[in-house]
C-alpha positions in Angstrom: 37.9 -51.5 -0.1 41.8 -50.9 0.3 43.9 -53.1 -1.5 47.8 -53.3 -0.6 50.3 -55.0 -3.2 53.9 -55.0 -4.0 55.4 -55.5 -7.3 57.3 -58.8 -7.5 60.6 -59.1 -9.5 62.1 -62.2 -10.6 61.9 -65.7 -8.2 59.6 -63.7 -6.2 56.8 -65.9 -4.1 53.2 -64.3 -3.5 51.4 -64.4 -0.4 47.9 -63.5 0.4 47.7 -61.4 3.7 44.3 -61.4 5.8 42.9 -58.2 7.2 41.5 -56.6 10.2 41.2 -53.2 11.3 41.7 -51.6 14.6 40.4 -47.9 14.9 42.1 -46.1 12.3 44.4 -49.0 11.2 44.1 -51.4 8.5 46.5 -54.3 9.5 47.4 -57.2 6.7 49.1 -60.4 8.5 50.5 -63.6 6.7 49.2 -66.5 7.8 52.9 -68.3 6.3 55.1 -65.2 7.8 54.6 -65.1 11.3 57.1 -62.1 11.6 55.6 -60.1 8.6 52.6 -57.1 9.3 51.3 -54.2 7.2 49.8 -51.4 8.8 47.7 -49.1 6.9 46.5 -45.6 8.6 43.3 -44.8 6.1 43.0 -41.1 7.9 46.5 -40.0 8.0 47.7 -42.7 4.9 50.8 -43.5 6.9 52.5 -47.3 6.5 54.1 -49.1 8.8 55.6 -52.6 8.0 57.7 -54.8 9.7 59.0 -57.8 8.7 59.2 -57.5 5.4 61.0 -60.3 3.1 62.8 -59.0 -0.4 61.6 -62.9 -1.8 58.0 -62.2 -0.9 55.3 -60.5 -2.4 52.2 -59.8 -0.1 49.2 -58.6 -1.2 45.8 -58.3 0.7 42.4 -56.6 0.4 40.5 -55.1 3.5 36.8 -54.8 2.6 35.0 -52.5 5.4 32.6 -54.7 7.4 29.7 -53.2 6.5 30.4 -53.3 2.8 31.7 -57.1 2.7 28.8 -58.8 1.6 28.3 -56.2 -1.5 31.9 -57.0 -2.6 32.0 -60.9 -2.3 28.4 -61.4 -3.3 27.7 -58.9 -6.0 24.1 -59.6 -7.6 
C-alpha cells in the first residue's frame, strides 16, 4: 500500500485523490481538481506533481491490485 498526504495548515480543505498505476508509476487524481496529479515512481521514489493548490490538502492510498481485497476486507 502507498499512502501520499500533505500536511494541511490553517483554512486548509482535504481532498481524497483516487489511484491507478501505470508501469512503474503510481498516479493520484482529484476527482474536484481537474488540473491537479501526483505521480509516484515506487522503483526510483521520484514525484512529480502538477497542479498543486497551497489551499488543498490531497491525500490518497494506492493498494496494489492483487493485495486490494486483503486491505479493504480484512477477516
Amino acid at each position: 500500500m502507498i499512502t501520499i498526504k500533505s500536511t494541511p495548515g490553517q483554512d486548509v480543505i482535504k481532498h481524497e485523490c483516487e489511484s491507478h498505476r501505470d508501469g512503474d508509476w503510481i498516479i493520484f487524481r482529484c476527482p474536484l481538481c481537474p488540473d491537479y496529479e501526483r505521480r509516484f515512481n515506487w522503483r526510483t521514489d521520484e514525484m512529480k506533481v502538477k497542479g498543486d493548490h497551497p489551499r488543498v490538502s490531497h491525500s490518497g492510498k494506492y493498494y496494489p491490485h492483487e493485495l486490494k481485497s486483503v486491505f479493504e476486507y480484512p477477516n
